[in-house]
Every structure is written in C-alpha cells, then in structure tokens.
ZAMARGU-4260 file (C-alpha; in steps of 0.2 Angstrom, whole numbers, plus 5000, padded with zeros to 4 digits):
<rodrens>
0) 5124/5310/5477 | 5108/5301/5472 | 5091/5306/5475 | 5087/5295/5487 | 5102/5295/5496
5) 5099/5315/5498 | 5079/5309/5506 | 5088/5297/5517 | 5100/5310/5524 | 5089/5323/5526
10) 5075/5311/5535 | 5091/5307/5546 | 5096/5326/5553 | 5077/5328/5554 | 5074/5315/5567
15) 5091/5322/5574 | 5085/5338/5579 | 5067/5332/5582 | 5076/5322/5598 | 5086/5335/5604
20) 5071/5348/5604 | 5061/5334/5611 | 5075/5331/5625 | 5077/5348/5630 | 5058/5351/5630
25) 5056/5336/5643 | 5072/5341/5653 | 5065/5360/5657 | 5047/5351/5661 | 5055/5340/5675
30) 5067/5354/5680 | 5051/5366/5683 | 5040/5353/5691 | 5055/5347/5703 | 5056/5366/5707
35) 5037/5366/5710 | 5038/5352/5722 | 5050/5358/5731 | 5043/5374/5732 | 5029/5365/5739
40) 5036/5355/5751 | 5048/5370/5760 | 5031/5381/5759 | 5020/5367/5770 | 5013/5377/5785
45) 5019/5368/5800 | 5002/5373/5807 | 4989/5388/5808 | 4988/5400/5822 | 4975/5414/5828
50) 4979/5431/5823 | 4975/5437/5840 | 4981/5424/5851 | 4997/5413/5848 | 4992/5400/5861
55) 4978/5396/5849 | 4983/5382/5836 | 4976/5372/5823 | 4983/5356/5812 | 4972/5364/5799
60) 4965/5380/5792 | 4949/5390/5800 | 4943/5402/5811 | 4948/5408/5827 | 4938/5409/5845
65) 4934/5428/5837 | 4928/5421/5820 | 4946/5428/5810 | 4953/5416/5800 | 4970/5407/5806
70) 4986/5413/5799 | 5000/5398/5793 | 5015/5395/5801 | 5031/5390/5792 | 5048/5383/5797
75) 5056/5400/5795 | 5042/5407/5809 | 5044/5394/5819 | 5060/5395/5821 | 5060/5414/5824
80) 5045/5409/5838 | 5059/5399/5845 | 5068/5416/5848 | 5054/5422/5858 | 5037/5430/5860
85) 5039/5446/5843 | 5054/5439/5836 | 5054/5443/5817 | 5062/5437/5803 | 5067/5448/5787
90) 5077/5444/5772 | 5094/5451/5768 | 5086/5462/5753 | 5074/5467/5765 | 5085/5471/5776
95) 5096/5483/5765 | 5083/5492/5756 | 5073/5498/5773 | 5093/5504/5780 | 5095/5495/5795
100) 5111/5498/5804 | 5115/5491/5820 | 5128/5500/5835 | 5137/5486/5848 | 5130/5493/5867
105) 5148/5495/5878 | 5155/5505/5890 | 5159/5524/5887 | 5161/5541/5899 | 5146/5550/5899
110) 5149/5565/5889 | 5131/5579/5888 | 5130/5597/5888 | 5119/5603/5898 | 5110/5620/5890
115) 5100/5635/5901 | 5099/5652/5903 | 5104/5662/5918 | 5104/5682/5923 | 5122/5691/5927
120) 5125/5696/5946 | 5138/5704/5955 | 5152/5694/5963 | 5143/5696/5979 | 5162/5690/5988
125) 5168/5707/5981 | 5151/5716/5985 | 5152/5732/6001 | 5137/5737/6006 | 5140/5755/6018
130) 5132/5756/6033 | 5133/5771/6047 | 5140/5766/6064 | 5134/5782/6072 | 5119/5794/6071
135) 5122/5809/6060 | 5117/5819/6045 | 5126/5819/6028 | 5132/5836/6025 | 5138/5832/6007
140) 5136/5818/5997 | 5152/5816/5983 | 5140/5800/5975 | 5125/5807/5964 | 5120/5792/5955
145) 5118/5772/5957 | 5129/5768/5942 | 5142/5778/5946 | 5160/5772/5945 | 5173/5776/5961
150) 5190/5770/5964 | 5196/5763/5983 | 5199/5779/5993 | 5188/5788/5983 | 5176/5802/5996
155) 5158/5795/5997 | 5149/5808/6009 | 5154/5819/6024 | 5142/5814/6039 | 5140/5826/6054
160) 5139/5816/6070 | 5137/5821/6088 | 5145/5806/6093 | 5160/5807/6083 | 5163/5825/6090
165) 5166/5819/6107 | 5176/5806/6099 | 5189/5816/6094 | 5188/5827/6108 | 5191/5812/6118
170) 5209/5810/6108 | 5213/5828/6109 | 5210/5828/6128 | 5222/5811/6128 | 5235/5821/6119
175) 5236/5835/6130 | 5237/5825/6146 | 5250/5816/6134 | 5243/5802/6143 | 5247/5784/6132
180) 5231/5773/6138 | 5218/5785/6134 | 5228/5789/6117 | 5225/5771/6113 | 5208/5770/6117
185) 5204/5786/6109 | 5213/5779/6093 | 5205/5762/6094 | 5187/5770/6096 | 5188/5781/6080
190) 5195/5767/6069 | 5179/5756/6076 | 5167/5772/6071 | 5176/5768/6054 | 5186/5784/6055
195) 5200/5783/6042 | 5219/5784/6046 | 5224/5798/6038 | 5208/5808/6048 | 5214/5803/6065
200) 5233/5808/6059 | 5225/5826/6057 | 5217/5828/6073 | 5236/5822/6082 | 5245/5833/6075
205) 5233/5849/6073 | 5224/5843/6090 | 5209/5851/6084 | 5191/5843/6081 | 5182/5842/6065
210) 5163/5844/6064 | 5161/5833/6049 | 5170/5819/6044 | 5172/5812/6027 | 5171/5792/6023
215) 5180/5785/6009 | 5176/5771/5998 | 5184/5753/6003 | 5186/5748/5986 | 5186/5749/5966
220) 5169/5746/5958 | 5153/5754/5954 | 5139/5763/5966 | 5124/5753/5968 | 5108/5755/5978
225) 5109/5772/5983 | 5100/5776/5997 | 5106/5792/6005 | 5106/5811/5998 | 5114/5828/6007
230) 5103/5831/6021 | 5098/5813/6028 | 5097/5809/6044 | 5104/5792/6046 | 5108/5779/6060
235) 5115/5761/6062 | 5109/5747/6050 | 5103/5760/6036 | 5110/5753/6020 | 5116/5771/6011
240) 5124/5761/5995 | 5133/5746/5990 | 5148/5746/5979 | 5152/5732/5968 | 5167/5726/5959
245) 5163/5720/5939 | 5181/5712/5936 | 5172/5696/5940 | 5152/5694/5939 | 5142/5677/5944
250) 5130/5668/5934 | 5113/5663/5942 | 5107/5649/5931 | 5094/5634/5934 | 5095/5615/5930
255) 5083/5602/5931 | 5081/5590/5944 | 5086/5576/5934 | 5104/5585/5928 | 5109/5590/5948
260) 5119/5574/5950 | 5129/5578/5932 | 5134/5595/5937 | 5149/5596/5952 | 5163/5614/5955
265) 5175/5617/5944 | 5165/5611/5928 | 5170/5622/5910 | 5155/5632/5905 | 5152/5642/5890
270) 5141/5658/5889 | 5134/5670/5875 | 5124/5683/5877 | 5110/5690/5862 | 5118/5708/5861
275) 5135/5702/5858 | 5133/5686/5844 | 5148/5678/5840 | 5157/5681/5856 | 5160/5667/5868
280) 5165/5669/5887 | 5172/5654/5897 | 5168/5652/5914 | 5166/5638/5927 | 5155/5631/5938
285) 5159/5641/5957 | 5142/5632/5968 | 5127/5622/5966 | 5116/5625/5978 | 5108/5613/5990
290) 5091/5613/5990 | 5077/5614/5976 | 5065/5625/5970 | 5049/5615/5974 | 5039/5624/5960
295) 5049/5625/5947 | 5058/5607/5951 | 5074/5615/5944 | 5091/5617/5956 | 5100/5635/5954
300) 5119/5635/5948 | 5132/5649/5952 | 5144/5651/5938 | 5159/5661/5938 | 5166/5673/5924
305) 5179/5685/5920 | 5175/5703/5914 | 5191/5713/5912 | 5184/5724/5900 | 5167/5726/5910
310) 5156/5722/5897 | 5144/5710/5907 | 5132/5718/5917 | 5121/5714/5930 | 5105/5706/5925
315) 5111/5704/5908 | 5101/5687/5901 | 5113/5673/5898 | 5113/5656/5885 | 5126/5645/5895
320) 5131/5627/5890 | 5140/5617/5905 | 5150/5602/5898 | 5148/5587/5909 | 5158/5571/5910
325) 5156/5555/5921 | 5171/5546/5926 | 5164/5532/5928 | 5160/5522/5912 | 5142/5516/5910
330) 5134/5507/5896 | 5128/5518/5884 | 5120/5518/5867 | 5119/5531/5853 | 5101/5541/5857
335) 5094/5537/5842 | 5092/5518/5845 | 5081/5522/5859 | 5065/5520/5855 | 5052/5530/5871
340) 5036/5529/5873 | 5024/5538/5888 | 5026/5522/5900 | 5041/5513/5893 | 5059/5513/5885
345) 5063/5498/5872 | 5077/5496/5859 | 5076/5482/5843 | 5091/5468/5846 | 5097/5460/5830
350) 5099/5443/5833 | 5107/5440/5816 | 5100/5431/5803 | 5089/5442/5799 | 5079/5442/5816
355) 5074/5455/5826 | 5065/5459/5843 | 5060/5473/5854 | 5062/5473/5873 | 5060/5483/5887
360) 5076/5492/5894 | 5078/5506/5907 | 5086/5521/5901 | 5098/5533/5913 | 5106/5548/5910
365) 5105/5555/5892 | 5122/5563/5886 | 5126/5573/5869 | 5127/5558/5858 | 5122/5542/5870
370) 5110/5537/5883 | 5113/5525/5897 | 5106/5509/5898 | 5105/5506/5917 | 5098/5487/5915
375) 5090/5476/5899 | 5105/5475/5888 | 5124/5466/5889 | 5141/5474/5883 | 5142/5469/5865
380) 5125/5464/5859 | 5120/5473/5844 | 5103/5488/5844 | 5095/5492/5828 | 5100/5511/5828
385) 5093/5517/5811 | 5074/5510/5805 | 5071/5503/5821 | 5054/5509/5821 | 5048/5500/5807
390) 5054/5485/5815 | 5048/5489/5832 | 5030/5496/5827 | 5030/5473/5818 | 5038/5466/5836
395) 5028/5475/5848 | 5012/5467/5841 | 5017/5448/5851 | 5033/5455/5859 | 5034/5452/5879
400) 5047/5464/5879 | 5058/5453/5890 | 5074/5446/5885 | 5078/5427/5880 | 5081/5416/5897
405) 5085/5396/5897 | 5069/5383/5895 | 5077/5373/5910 | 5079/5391/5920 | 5061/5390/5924
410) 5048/5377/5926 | 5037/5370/5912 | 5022/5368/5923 | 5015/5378/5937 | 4999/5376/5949
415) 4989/5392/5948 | 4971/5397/5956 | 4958/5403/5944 | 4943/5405/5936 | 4933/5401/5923
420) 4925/5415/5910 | 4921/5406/5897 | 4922/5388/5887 | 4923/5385/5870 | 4920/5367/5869
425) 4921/5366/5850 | 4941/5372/5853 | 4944/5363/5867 | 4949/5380/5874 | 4943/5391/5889
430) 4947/5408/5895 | 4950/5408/5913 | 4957/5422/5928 | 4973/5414/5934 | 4981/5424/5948
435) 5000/5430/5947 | 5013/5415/5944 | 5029/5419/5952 | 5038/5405/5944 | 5037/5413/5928
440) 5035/5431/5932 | 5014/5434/5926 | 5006/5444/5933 | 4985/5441/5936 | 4978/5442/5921
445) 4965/5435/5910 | 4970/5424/5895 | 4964/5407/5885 | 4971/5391/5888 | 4968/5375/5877
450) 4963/5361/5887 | 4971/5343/5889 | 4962/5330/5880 | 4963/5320/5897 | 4952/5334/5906
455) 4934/5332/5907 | 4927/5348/5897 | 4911/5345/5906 | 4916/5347/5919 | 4919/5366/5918
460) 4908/5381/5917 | 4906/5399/5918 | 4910/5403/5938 | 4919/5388/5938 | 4933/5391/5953
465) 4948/5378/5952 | 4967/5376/5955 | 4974/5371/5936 | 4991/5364/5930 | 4997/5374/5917
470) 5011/5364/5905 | 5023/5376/5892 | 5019/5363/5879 | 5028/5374/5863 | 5032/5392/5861
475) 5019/5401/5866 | 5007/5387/5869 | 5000/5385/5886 | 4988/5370/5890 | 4978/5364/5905
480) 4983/5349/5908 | 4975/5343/5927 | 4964/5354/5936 | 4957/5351/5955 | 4939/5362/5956
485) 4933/5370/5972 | 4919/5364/5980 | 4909/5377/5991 | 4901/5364/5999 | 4910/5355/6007
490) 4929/5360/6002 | 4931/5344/5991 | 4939/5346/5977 | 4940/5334/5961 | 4955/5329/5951
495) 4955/5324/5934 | 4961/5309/5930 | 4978/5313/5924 | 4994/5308/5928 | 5006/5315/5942
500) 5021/5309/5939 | 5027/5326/5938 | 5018/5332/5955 | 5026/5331/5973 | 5023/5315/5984
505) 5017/5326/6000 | 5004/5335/5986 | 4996/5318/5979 | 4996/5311/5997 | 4986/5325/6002
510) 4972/5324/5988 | 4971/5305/5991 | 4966/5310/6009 | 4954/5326/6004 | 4946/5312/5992
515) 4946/5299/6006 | 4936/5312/6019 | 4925/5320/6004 | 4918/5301/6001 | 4916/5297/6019
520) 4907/5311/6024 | 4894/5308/6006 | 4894/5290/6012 | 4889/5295/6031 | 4877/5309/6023
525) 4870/5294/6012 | 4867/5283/6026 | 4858/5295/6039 | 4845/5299/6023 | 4841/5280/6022
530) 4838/5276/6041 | 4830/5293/6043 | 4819/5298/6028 | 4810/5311/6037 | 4827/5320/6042
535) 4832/5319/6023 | 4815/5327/6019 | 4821/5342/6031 | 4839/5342/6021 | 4834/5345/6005
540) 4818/5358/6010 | 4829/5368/6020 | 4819/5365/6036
</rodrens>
C-alpha cells in the first residue's frame, strides 16, 4: 500500500473514533443533566411550613411568627400529612437497618403469673384449741413444751375438778338405784364435761369415783400455745393449748389491688422456699378474701399445700407464683410494643409503606408475655414491637395521638366563641382563645389561625371577643374565614362580608334582623343628637 493511501486510512479511523468518543461524551452529559432535572423537579417543595406550628404556611421560604426559619414540604410529606397529624415516613433501608419488626393485635387468653410472697400457717380447719369446761386445778400435765408432737388419744393433763366429782357420783348413785333415766342423764352430763368413753366405762363397772380425771388429745398434730402448767387453776374460756395438724398448711399471701379480679379458687400455684432451693411445692388457691387492706391496697390470698413429710412450717416465708388465665379472649399485644409514659399509653401503627404513627391506646391487664388493649386499636392492624421508640420519640413531636377518622365523618367548618391575643398582620395570622368544639372533639385551648383574605384584619385587636368560622382548608391547616365580633355596647355584632352559602337559613335571617335593630337604634340615637344638641352634650360627657 502507498504512502498516501496509508495517511488517507489512518485520518479515516482517526475521525472514526474522535465521533464515537465525542458521541458518548455528549450522550452521558444529557443522561446526567436529565437526571438533574428530574431530580429537581421531584425535590420542588410543595410549600414551607413553621417548625413549630403546622397550620402556619408559606408559598415561599422565611421565617415563622417565632422568627425560626420555615422548613419545605415535599410530595412524600404531604402525603404522609394526609395520614394524619405525626405521620412519618422512612425508607425501606432505613427501616431495616434501625430493626423494626411489627406484631398483628388479635384476640388471645390472658395468660400472667402472678409473683408474691406469703408466710406458712396452720390449716386452721384442722386446728383444736382446748379449753376447760369446768373449774379445776391441773394435777399433772403430760405436755411439756409448745412444739411437742402427740398422737389422737394421746393424755394431755389430769385436772381435779369439784364439779366433776359430784358428776360421777351423780352416775354411781344412778347405778345403784339401777334407775335407767338418771343413768342417761348422768352419762350424757359427763360426755358434755368432755369426759371420755372409756373413763365413764370405768366408773360403771367399778362404781367408784375418781378425783382426777385425765383428758385426751382429740387429734394427731403438734402442741401449740401452751398456756397451762401442773398446778393451774383454770376455768371456762381459758385457752390451755391448741394442737395443730401439719399434713396440710395454708399459705397467707397478698396481691395487688389491680391482680384481685385475675385470681378465682382452685387456681394452680407454685411455691419455693430460701432454705430449701431447688424444690418446688404445688398447691392451689383455697380463698380470697373479700375485703382490702386499705394501707397497703393489697387483697390477702389463702393457698393450700400438702406437707406429708412435715417440712413446711408455720411462719416459714414463702416465694409463690399463681398461674392465671382468662377465658375470655381480649385483644392483647406482646408487652414490648407498649410504649408508657406517667399520664399516657401509646403504641407506633405501621401503616405500611414505610409510614408510621403514634396514638393513644388504653392499656388493660398485663399478662406474662401480652397486655390488653382495652380500646385504640383493631384486630389485625399492625404495632411496631421492636424500635418503636425511635419512631415514637419523631411522631409524638406533631402526633394528636388519635386514630385516622373519615373527612366526611365530621364537619369542615365550625362556629366557635373566642378571643383575640394577638395579630400578626404581616402573616395574616392571629392567635385567638376558642372554647371547646364538640364537633371535632377540641378541647379550649389557645392556638393560631390564618385569616381569610375576605376578613377585614382591622378589624381585630388584642381583647377582641367574636364568634369565628373556622374551615379545615388542608391538613392541618385551619383558617378564619367569617367572624361576627361582640359588641359590649349594645350587643350588635358585625359580620364580615363573606359568603354564607354554607351557613343555616334560620342563622343568616337572625344576623339580617340583629343588623336591622343595630342600625335602627344608631339611626334613632343619631336623630335625638340632631334635635337635641344639649342632650347630646350630656351623652358624651357622661352627665
């Protein structure tokens, strides 16, 4: 190949290349700067709004009524608005990295545990407390020490009784007249005086008295309060001992006033005790008592345990778990997707996409593992249960706490009485005292309202008192859009000149009639000054 047929093809793939560089150059610049528009045109604030006060919005940026600068609002914020007052809105990635997971509210038993402490007692149904029947003195006492264990039939002390002498010499006397009544009566008083049967056997067949007569125990147990020793005089009504039977011992324990309504009879309890770790007793609930300890708040529980080997003692302290369950199902939650504060219970819903809020829910009995939600959520709808208070802490900054209602479930405009605190004329805006609003479930309250641009701003003033419209004009946003002020003169009142199309006829008839008499009687007033200037003179000095 020639020389210049070599330049020729060389100046041919140069060019070549210099337009495909020069192609793709120009491609990636009008890929980047479509990318850039359109970045530009999605990130256009729809409009800015005051950090402090949502109601307070501008077409353009600038400062708000408290001098901090206005934050922008995008479509993405305006649509989680539309969700309600502290609705937020987080990205999928977001989302992940910060570990939110979310629990479904539905219906469940109420399953809790209910832990407290409680002392060991006798089984006061199998308690016997001895007490004389006749005057005497104990001759010998077979019982040395509270403590002591005895067995039914076991001798407890030999009393010495006047009255239980003649007793028996009542009987013998029966016998030897041989005479039946007076053998029954004799038998029958003795048995009363708690004489044993096998004693009153004796005296018929050796028909001879006994000065002292021993007294058995009634039953198995173990000796407690020992009142008596060998030479005490006792009488009727003195307590000499008590004997109690430890195959089964009560429980004393106390629960708060709250847990009364979980715990019923016949409840399953568990039971440890310090001096004996690892050792479980099952037991059940036996009573709950009806009334309440009004110091402590707390209601007292009898339990009911088995002690075969007699290792529970009276007044041993106690650790004792009582396993509740409801019948019943409620609508429950897992505990850790309630969020409680001092003065209120909330949870974070997920609304999907991304968007969370934080309302107000009342919370009911708390079980093991879930908590009832007694009204603020539905069966189904999904709670933030791990993070949520990241989320919650963001929400609760412009969150009413209230759930999502209908637009068309409440009115758009009310008719309130209030009054003024303060004008910003440069923002259109006031700050006004409204009293409560039924319709849409305010309570009194202070706030800032923008004003209607067909309201006469003049026309208001520190003090001012007036009956306003308020009109829902946009999430959040809440303008004054006809007013009628008080006058203490006279009670006229001045309308602005808005429309009513949205009023009553019965209410605009009324105001044409209070503006009929108000302008007669300035018209009458006007008149009288004319014909009598002297009498106007006296008006207007206060004479």
């Amino acid at each position: 190949m020639t020389s210049p047929h070599k330049t020729i093809l060389l100046m041919l793939i140069a060019i070549m290349l210099t337009a495909v560089i020069t192609y793709g150059m120009t491609r990636k610049y009008f890929e980047d700067n479509t990318a850039h528009d359109n970045d530009s045109v999605e990130k256009q604030p729809l409009y800015w709004v005051a950090p402090m006060d949502p109601n307070y919005r501008r077409d353009q940026p600038g400062k708000s009524p408290m001098g901090m600068d206005l934050i922008p609002v995008y479509e993405e914020n305006e649509t989680s608005m539309d969700s309600g007052p502290g609705t937020i809105t987080i990205s999928p990635d977001v989302v992940n990295n910060i570990g939110v997971r979310t629990v479904k509210a539905e219906y469940l038993p109420i399953h809790s545990e209910i832990k407290t402490v409680g002392y060991v007692q006798y089984d006061e149904d199998k308690l016997v407390h001895i007490h004389p029947r006749v005057e005497g003195w104990v001759e010998k006492l077979y019982v040395k020490a509270a403590g002591d264990p005895i067995k039914r039939g076991q001798p407890l002390y030999k009393l010495y009784s006047p009255e239980l002498v003649n007793a028996q010499e009542e009987l013998v006397l029966a016998l030897n007249r041989d005479n039946v009544r007076l053998i029954k009566a004799s038998e029958d008083r003795l048995k009363a005086l708690q004489i044993a049967g096998s004693v009153i056997n004796q005296i018929k067949q050796t028909r001879k008295v006994q000065q002292a007569i021993t007294f058995y125990a009634p039953q198995t147990g173990v000796v407690d309060n020992l009142n008596v020793r060998e030479g005490f005089y006792v009488k009727p009504g003195m307590n000499l001992m008590s004997v109690g039977d430890l195959s089964t011992v009560w429980v004393e324990a106390e629960i708060f006033e709250r847990q009364a309504e979980l715990v019923e009879a016949g409840q399953a309890v568990t039971m440890t005790l310090d001096y004996m770790p690892g050792r479980e007793w099952l037991g059940k609930v036996d009573y709950v008592y009806p009334t309440l300890n009004d110091e402590t708040r707390t209601v007292r529980v009898r339990l009911r345990f088995d002690n075969e080997d007699y290792v529970l003692k009276p007044n041993m302290f106690a650790q004792v778990t009582i396993a509740t369950t409801e019948g019943e199902e409620k609508l429950m939650l897992p505990t850790e997707a309630l969020i409680r504060t001092g003065d209120q219970d909330r949870v974070v819903l997920a609304l999907g996409e991304g968007k969370f809020k934080s309302i107000a829910v009342i919370a009911g009995n708390i079980g093991e593992n879930h908590v009832e939600i007694i009204s603020g959520l539905e069966p189904g709808e999904e709670v933030v249960s791990s993070a949520q208070f990241l989320l919650d802490s963001e929400s609760s900054k412009t969150s009413d706490f209230k759930r999502m209602h209908h637009e068309d479930s409440k009115p758009q405009s009310v008719w309130v009485e209030a009054k003024i605190k303060s004008v910003m004329a440069d923002h259109r805006m006031v700050t006004a005292t409204h009293s409560a609003i039924s319709e849409w479930d305010w309570p009194a309250m202070t706030m800032d309202f923008i004003v209607s641009e067909n309201i006469d701003l003049s026309a208001l003033s520190k003090g001012t008192q007036l009956h306003m419209e308020i009109t829902k004009s946009g999430t959040d946003r809440y303008e004054i859009t006809e007013i009628h002020i008080k006058d203490n003169d006279d009670g006229a009142t001045n309308q602005s000149p808005v429309t009513q199309t949205n009023r009553p006829m019965s209410s605009m008839h009324d105001d044409v009639q209070s503006g009929r008499i108000a302008l007669n009687q300035a018209t009458s007033t006007q008149k009288a000054n004319a014909e009598d200037p002297e009498r106007s003179y006296q008006q207007h000095s206060g004479m």
